[in-house]
VOPAGU-2260 file (C-alpha; in pm, 1 decimal, decimal comma):
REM VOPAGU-2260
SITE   aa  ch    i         X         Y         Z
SITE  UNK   A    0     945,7     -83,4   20098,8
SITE  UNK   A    1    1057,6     102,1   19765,9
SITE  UNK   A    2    1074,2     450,1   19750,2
SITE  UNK   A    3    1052,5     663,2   19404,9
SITE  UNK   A    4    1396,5     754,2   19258,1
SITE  UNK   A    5    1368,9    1125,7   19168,7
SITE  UNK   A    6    1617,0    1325,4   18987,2
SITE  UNK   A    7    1867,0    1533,1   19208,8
SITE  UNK   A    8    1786,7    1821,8   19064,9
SITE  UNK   A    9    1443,2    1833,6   19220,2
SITE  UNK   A   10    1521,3    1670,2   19526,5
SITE  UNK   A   11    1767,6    1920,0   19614,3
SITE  UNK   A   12    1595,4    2285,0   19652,1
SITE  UNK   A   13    1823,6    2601,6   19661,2
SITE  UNK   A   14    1826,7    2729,6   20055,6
SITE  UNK   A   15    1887,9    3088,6   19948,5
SITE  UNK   A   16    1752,2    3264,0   19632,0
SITE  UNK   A   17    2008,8    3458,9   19404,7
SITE  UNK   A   18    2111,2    3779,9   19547,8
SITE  UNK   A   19    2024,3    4075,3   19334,8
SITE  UNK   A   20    2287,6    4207,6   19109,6
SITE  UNK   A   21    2381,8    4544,4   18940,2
SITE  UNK   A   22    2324,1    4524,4   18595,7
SITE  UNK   A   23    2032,9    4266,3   18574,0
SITE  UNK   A   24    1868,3    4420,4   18882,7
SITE  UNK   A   25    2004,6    4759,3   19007,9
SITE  UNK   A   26    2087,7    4942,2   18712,4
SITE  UNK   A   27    1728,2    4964,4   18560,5
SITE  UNK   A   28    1652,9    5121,3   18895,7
SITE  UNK   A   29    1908,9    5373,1   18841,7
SITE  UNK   A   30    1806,0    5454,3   18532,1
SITE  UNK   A   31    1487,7    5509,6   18597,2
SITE  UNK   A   32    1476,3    5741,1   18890,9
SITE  UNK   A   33    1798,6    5855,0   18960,1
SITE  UNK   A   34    2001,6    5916,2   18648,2
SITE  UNK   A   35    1803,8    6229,1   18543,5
SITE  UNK   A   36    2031,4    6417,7   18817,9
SITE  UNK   A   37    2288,3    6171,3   18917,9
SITE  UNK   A   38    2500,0    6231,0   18639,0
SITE  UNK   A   39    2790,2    6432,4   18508,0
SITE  UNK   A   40    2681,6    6801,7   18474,9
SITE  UNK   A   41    2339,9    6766,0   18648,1
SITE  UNK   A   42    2232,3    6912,6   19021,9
SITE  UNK   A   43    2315,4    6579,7   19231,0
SITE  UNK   A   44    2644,4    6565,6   19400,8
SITE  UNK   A   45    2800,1    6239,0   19246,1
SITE  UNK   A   46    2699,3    6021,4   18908,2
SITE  UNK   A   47    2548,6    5688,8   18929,0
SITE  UNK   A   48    2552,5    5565,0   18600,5
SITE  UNK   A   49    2844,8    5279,1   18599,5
SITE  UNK   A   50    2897,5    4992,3   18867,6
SITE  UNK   A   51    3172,0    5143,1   18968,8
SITE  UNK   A   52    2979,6    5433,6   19086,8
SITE  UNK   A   53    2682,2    5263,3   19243,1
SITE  UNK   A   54    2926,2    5007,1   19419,6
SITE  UNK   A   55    3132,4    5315,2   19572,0
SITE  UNK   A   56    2787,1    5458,7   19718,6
SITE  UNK   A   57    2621,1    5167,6   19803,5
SITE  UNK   A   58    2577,8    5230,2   20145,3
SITE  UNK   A   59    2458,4    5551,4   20063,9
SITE  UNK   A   60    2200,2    5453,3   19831,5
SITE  UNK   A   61    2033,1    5204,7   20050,3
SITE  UNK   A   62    2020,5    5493,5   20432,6
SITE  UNK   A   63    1861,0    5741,8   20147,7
SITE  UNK   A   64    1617,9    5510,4   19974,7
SITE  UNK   A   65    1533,8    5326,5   20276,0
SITE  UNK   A   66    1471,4    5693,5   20431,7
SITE  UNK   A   67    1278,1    5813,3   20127,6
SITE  UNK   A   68    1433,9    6097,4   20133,3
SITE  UNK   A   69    1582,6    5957,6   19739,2
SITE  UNK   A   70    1437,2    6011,2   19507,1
SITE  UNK   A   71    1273,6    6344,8   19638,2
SITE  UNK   A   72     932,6    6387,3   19632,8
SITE  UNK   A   73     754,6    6550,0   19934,2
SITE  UNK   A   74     369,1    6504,0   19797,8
SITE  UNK   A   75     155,5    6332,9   20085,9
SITE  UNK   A   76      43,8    6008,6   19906,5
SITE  UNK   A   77    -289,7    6034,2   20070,2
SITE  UNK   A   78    -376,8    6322,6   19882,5
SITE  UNK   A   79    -359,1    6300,8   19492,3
SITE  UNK   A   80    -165,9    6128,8   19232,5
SITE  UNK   A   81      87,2    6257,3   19013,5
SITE  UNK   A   82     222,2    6141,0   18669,6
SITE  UNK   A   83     551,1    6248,4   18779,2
SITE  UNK   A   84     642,1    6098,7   19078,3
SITE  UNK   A   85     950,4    5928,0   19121,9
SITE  UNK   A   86     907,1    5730,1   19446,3
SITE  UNK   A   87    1051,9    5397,0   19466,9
SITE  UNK   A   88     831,2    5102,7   19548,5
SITE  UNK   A   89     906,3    4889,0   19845,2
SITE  UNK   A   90    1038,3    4567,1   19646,9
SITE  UNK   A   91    1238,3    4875,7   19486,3
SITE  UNK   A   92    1394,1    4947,5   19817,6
SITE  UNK   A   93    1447,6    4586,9   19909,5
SITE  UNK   A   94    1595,2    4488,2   19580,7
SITE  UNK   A   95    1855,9    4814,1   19643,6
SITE  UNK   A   96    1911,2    4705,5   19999,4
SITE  UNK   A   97    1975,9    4330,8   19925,1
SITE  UNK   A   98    2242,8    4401,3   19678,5
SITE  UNK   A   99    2421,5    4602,3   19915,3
SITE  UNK   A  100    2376,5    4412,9   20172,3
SITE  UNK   A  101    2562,1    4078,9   19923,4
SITE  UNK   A  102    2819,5    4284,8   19885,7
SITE  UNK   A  103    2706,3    4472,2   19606,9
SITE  UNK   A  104    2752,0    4215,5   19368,6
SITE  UNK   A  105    2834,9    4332,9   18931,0
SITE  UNK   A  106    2650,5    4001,0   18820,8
SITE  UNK   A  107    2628,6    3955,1   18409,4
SITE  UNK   A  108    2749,4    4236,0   18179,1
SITE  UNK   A  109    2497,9    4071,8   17960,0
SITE  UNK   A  110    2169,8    4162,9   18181,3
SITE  UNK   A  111    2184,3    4500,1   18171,0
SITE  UNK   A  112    1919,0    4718,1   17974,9
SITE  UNK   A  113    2057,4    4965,5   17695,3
SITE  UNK   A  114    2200,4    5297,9   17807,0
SITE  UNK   A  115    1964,6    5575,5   17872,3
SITE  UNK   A  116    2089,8    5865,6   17641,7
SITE  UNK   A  117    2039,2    6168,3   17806,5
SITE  UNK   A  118    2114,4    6511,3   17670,2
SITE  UNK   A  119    2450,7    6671,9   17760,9
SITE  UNK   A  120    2340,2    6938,4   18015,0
SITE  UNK   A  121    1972,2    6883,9   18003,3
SITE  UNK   A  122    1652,2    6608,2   18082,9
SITE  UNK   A  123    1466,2    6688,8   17777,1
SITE  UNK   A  124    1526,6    6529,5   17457,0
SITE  UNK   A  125    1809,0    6718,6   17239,9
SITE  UNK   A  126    1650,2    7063,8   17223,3
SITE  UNK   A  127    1534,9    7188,0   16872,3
SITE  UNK   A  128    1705,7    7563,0   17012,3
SITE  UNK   A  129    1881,4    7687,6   17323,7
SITE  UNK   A  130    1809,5    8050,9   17358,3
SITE  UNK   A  131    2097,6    8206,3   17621,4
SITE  UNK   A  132    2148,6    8513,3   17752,3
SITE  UNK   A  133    2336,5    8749,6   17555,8
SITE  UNK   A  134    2620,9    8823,2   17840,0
SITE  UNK   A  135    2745,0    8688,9   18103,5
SITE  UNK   A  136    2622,4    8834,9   18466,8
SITE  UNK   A  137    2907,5    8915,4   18699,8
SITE  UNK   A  138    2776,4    8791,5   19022,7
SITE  UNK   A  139    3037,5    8902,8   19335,2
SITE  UNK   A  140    3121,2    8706,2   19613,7
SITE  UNK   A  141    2937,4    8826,7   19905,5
SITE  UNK   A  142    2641,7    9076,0   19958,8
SITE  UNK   A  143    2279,0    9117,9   19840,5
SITE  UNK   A  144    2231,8    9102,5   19464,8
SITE  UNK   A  145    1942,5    9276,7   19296,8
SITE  UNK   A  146    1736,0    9023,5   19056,6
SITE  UNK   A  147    1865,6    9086,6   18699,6
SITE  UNK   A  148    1708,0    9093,8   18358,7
SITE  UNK   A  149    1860,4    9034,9   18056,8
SITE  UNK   A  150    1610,1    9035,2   17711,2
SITE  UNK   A  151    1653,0    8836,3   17421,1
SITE  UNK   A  152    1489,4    8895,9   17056,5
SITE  UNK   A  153    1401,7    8537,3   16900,5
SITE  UNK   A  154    1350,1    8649,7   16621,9
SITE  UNK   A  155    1054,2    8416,0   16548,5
SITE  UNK   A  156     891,4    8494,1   16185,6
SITE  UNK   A  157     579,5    8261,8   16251,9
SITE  UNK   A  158     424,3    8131,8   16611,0
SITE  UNK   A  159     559,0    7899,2   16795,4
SITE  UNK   A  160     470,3    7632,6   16995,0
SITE  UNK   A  161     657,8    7499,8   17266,8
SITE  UNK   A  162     606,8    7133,8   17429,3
SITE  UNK   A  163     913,5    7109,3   17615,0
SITE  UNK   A  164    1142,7    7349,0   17785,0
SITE  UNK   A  165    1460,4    7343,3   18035,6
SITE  UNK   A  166    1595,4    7633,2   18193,3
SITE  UNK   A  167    2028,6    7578,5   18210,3
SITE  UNK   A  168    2226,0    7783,5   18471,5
SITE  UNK   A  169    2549,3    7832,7   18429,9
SITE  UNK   A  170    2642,1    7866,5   18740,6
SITE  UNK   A  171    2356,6    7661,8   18950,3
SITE  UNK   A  172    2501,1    7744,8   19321,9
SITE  UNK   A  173    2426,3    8103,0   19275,0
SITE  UNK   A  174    2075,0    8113,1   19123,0
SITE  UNK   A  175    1762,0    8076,4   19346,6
SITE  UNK   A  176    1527,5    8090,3   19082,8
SITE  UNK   A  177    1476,6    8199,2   18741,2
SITE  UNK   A  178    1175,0    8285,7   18534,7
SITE  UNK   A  179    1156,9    8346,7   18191,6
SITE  UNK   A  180     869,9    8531,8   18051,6
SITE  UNK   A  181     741,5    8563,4   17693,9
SITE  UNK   A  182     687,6    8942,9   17578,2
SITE  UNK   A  183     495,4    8977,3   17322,0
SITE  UNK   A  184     513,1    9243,8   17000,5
SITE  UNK   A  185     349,2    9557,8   17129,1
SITE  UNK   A  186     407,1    9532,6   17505,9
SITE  UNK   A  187     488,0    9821,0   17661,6
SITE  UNK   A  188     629,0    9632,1   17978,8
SITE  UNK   A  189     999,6    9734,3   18055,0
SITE  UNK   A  190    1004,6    9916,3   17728,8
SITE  UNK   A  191    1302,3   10147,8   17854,2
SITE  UNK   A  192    1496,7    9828,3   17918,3
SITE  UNK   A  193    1847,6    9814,3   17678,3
SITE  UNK   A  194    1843,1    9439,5   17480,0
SITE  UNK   A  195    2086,4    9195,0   17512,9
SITE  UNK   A  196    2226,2    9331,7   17830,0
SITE  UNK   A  197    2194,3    9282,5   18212,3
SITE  UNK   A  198    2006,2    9519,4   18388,6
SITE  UNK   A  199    1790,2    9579,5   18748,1
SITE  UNK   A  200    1542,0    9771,2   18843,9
SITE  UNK   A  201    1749,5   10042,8   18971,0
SITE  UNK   A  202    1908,7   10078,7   18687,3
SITE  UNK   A  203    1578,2   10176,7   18501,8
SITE  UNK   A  204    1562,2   10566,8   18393,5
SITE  UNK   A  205    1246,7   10648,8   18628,2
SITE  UNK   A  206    1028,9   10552,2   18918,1
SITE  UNK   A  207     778,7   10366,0   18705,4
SITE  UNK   A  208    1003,9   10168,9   18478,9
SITE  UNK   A  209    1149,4   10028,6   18839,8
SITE  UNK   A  210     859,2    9960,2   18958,9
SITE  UNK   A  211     712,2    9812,5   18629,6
SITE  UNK   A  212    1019,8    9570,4   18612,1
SITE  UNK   A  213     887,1    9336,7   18916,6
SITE  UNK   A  214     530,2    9358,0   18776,7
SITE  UNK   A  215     387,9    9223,7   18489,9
SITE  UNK   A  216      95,2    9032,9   18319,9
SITE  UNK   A  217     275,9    8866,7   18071,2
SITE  UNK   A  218     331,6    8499,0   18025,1
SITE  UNK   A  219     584,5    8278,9   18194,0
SITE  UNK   A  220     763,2    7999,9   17954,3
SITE  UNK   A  221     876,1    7857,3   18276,8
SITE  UNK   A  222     996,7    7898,1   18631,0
SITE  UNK   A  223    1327,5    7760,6   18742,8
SITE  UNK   A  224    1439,2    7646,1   19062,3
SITE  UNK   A  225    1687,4    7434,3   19282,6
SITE  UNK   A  226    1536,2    7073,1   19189,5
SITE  UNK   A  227    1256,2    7176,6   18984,0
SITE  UNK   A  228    1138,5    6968,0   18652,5
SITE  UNK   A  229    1118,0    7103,1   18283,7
SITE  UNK   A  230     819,0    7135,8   18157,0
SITE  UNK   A  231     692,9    6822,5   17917,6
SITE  UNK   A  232     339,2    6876,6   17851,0
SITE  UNK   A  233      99,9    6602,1   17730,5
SITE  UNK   A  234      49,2    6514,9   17318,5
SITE  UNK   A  235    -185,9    6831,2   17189,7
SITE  UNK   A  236     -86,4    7065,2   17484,2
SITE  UNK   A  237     196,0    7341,1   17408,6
SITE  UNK   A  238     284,5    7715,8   17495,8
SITE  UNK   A  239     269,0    7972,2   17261,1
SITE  UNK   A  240     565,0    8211,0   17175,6
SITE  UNK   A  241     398,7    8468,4   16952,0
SITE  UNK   A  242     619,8    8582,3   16617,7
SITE  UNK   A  243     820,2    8899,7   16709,7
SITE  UNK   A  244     844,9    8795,4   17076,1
SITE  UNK   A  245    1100,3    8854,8   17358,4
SITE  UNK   A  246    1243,9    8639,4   17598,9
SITE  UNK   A  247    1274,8    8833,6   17946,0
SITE  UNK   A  248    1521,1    8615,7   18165,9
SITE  UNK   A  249    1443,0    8762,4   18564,1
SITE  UNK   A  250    1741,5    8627,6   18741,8
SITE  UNK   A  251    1749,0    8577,4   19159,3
SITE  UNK   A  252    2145,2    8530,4   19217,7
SITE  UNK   A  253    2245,7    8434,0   19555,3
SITE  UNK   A  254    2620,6    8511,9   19687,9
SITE  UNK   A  255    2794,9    8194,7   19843,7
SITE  UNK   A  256    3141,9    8348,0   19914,2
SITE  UNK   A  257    3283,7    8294,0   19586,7
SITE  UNK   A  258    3242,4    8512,2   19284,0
SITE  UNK   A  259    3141,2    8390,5   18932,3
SITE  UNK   A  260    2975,2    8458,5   18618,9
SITE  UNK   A  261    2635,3    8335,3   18484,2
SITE  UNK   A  262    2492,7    8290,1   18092,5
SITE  UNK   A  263    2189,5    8083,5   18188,5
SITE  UNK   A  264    2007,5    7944,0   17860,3
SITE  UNK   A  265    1652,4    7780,3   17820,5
SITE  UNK   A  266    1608,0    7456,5   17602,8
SITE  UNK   A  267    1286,0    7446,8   17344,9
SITE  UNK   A  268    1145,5    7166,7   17204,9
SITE  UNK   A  269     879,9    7288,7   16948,2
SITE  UNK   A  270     525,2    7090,3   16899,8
SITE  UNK   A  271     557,0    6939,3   16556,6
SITE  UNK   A  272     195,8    7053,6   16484,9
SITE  UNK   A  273     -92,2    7286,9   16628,1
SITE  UNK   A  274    -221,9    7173,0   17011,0
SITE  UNK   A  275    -516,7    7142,6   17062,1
SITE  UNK   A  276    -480,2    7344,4   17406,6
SITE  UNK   A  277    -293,1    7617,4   17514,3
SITE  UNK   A  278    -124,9    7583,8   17843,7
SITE  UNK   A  279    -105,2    7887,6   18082,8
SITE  UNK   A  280      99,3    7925,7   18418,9
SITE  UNK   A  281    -106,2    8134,5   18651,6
SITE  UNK   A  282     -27,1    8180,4   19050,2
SITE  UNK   A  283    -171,5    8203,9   19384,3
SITE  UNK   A  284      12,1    8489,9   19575,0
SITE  UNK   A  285      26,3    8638,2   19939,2
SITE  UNK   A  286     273,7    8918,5   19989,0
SITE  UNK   A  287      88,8    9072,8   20288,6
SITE  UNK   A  288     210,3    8868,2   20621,9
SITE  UNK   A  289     427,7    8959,1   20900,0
SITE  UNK   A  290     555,8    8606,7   21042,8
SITE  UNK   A  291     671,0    8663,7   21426,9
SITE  UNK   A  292     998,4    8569,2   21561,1
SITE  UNK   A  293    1011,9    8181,0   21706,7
SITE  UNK   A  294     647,9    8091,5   21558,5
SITE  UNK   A  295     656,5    7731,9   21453,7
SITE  UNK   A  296     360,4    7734,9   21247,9
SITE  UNK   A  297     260,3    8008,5   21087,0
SITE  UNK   A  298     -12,2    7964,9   20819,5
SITE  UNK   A  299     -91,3    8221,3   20564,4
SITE  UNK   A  300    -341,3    8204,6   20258,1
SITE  UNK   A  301    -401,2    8271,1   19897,4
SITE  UNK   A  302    -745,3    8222,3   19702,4
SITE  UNK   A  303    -893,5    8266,0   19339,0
SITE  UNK   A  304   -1150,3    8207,7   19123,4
SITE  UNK   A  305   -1118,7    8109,7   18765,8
SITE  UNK   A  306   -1255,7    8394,0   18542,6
SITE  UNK   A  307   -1353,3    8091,6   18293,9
SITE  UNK   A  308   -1378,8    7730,7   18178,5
SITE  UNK   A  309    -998,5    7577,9   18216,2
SITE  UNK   A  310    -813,2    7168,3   18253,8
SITE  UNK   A  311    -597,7    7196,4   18579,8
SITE  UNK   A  312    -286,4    7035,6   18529,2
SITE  UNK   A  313      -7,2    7090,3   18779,8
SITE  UNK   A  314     102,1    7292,9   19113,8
SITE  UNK   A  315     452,0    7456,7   19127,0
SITE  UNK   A  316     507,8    7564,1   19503,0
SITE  UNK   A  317     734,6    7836,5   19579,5
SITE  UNK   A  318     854,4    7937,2   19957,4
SITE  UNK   A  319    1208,6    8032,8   20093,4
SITE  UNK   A  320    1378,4    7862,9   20378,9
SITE  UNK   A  321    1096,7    7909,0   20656,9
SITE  UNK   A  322     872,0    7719,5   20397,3
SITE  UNK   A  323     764,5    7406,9   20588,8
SITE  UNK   A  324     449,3    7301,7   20436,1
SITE  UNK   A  325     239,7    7394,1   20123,6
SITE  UNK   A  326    -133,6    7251,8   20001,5
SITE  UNK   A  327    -377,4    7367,2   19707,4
SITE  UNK   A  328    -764,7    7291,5   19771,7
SITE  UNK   A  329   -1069,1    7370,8   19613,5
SITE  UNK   A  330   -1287,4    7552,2   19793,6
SITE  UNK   A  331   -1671,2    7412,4   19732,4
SITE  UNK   A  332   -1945,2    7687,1   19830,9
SITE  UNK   A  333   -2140,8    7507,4   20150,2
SITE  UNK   A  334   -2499,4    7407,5   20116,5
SITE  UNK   A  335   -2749,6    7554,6   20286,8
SITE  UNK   A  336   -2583,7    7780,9   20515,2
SITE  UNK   A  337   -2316,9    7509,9   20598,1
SITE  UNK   A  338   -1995,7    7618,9   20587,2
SITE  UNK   A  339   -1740,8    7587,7   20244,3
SITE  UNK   A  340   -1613,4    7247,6   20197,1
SITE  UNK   A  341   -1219,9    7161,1   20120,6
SITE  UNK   A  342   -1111,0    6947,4   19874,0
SITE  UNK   A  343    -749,9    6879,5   19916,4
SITE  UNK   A  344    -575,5    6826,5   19556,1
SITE  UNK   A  345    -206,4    6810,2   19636,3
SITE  UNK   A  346     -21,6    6826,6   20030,5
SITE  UNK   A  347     336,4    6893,2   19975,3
SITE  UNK   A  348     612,8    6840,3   20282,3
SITE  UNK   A  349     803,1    7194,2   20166,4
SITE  UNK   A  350    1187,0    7157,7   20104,9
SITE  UNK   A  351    1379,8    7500,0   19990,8
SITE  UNK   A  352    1640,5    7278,4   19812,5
SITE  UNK   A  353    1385,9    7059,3   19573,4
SITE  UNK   A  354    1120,8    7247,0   19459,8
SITE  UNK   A  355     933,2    7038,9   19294,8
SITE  UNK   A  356     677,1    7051,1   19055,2
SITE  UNK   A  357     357,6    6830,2   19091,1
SITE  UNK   A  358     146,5    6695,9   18768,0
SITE  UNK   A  359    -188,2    6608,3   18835,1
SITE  UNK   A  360    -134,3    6213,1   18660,7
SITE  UNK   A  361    -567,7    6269,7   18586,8
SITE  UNK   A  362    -648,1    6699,9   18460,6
SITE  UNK   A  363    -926,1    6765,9   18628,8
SITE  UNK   A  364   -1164,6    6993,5   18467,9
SITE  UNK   A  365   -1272,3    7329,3   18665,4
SITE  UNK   A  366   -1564,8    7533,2   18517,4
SITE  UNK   A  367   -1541,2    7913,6   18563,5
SITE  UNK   A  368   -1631,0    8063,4   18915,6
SITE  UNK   A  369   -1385,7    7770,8   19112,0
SITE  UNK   A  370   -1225,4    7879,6   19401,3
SITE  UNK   A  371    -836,8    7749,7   19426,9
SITE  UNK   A  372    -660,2    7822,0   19779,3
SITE  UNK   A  373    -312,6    7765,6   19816,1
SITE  UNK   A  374    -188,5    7735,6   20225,9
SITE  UNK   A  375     142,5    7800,3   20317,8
SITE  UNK   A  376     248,7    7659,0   20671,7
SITE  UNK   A  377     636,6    7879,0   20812,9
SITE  UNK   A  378     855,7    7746,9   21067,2
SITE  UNK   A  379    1081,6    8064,4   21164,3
SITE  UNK   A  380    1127,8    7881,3   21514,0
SITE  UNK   A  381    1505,9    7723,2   21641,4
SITE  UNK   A  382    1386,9    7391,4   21523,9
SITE  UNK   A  383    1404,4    7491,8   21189,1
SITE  UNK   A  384    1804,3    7462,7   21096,2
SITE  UNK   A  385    1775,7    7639,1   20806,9
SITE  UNK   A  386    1599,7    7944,4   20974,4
SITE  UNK   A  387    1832,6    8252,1   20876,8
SITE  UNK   A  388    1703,6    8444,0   21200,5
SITE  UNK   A  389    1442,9    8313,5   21428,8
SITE  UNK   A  390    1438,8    8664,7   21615,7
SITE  UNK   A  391    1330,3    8838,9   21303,3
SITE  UNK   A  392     956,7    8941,5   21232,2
SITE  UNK   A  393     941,8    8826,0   20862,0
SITE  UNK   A  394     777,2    8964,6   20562,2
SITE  UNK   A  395     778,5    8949,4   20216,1
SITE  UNK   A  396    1104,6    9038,1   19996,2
SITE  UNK   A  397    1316,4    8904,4   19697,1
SITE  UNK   A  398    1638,0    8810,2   19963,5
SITE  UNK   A  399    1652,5    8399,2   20049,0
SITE  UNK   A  400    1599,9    8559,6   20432,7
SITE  UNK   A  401    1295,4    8722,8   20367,2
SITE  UNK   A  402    1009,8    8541,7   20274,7
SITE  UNK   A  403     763,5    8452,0   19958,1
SITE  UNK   A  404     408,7    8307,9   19902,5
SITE  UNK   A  405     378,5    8213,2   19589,2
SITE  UNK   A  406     133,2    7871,5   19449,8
SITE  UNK   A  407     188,9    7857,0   19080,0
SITE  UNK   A  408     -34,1    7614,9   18883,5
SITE  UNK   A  409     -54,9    7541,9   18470,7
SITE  UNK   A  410    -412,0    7522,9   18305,5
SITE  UNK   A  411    -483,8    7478,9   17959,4
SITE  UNK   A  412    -758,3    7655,7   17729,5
SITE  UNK   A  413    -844,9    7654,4   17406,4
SITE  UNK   A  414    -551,5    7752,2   17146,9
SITE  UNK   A  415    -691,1    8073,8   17068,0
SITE  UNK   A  416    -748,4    8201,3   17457,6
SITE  UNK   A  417    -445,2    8440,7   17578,1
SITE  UNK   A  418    -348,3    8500,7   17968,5
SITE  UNK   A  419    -569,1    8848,1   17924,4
SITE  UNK   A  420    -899,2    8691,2   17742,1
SITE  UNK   A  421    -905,3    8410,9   18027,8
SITE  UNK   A  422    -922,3    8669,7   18265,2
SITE  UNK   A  423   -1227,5    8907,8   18063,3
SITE  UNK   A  424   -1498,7    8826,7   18262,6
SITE  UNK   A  425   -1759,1    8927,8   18021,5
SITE  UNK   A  426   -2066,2    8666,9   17976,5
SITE  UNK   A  427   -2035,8    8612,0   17610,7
């Protein structure tokens, strides 16, 4: 009997298939959803950008992946999909955990993609301006500390429009959150305020001007966080800046038992021409709750209608550390006499150290007269390790141990609509 003579080659298959390696298979990973933070300068605790890095936290890489607790993202994926989200896939996870698991192998210089290059000290694109605070803010070691203002002339000649921005801390372990609003020429708001100088409340000349600082109806150029995203909106979407505006920085410092100084600055990226929508930042808010001591689950509740005709475009959720869940839902008017139907739109797994913002990866379209609810679930039990004081009755205040309600969400209108004509309610 003869048998075919077939090249060795063929006739000799490879038992185990090449283990993954860092530059042809790990490093685009990297890149992709990790750099943005694990580098030098940026909110995670340790860079990942060489193979030296990723080799030293190998181990690391593949408990928190496999977890999913890296990247973060707390969205339930049974309820909406987001443009943003940086989840891994599950071949993702594998590939991580089989080079680790080889010994974390370097593999071919010559695989790797080209370097990501990333702004020094930002996630945006090299900002057309950085506008910073004027002075530093002494901010002491210990002790409550009174949010602070500081307000900054731009000194804009002509509109504005602003597709990207990135809020900067100086000192990121001491800010809780930072807003910066947009004041335009005329407003009265905080009109006894001194420029270019830190201020509070208390510091204002009279009862109203204290009050007035912590209320206000102008708009926000964007809210800051621990872990939150700068604000990239889609081609023909921007935020206006009028000519002659200010820039109100409200700073939340927290003490951590060492003193320091702040200068925080916001990053602008300009629209190279006119949008053809005009995003807003509006917000859901509760401030009237009483959580009790040891309650696991408390739920409270914001709702809204939309004055007019608007694109929904993202969710911003903002709690303090008894935070454990947060949702937004439309609320659909029942049908003959049956109750109000819930549409979920985004279910987030609340964590006080990521805040997160959420963008709808599809706008959806709400005509005037839609109802938005935004639910708010508190654990101020033992279980929750963060809990400051699970004997403590809990309301609303500006301290991380009190408590806040608060679901922001963009829209975007036509260019010409302002924050105060999308809430006239007039039939035109």
């Amino acid at each position: 009997m003869r048998f075919a003579s077939w090249p060795l080659c063929l006739a000799i298959a490879p038992l185990y298939a090449a283990a993954p390696t860092f530059y042809k298979d790990v490093l685009p990973i990297l890149q992709d959803h990790c750099q943005a933070c694990h580098r030098t300068g940026q909110i995670a605790p340790m860079p990942l950008v060489t193979y030296a890095d990723a080799r030293k936290w190998s181990a690391a890489i593949v408990t928190r992946t496999a977890a999913r607790t890296m990247p973060p993202w707390f969205a339930d994926p049974r309820t909406g999909h987001f443009s943003n989200d940086p989840s891994l896939t599950p071949a993702q996870i594998s590939t991580l955990a089989e080079w680790a698991h080889a010994g974390s192998p370097a593999g071919n210089r010559t695989d790797a993609p080209h370097p990501r290059r990333w702004t020094p000290g930002f996630t945006i694109p090299q900002p057309d301006l950085v506008i910073s605070m004027p002075k530093p803010v002494t901010i002491p070691a210990h002790g409550d500390i009174e949010y602070t203002y500081e307000i900054v002339h731009t000194g804009f000649t002509e509109d504005r429009w602003v597709r990207m921005s990135e809020v900067r801390p100086a000192s990121r372990a001491h800010v809780h959150h930072a807003v910066v609003y947009i004041r335009p020429p005329g407003s009265t708001w905080l009109a006894q305020a001194p420029i270019g100088t830190p201020f509070t409340a208390m510091s204002m000349p009279d009862e109203q001007s204290r009050h007035d600082a912590e209320m206000t109806t102008s708009d926000m150029l964007l809210v800051y966080a621990p872990g939150s995203s700068p604000d990239q909106w889609p081609e023909g979407m921007a935020k206006l800046i009028p000519r002659g505006s200010d820039l109100v920085f409200q700073m939340h410092y927290t003490a951590n038992g060492h003193a320091a100084t702040d200068q925080t600055g916001i990053g602008i990226i300009f629209a190279k021409d006119p949008p053809k929508q005009r995003v807003i930042t509006l917000q859901l808010t509760n401030s009237h709750f009483r959580i009790p001591p040891g309650d696991p689950s408390y739920r409270v509740e914001a709702r809204g209608t939309l004055p007019n005709d608007a694109l929904l475009l993202s969710f911003f959720p903002h709690l303090h550390l008894r935070g454990k869940e947060f949702s937004y839902n439309l609320v659909h008017p029942g049908e003959n006499g049956a109750p109000p139907k819930i549409e979920p739109l985004l279910e987030v797994n609340y964590n006080f150290f990521w805040q997160l913002s959420y963008r709808l990866a599809e706008p959806r379209s709400l005509q005037a007269g839609a109802e938005l609810q935004a639910v708010a679930i508190f654990d101020n039990s033992r279980k929750n390790a963060h809990n400051p004081d699970p004997e403590a009755e809990v309301v609303w205040g500006d301290q991380t141990y009190n408590e806040m309600m608060v679901g922001f969400f963009d829209i975007a209108v036509a260019p010409d609509v302002d924050k105060v004509q999308f809430f006239d309610r007039t039939p035109h």
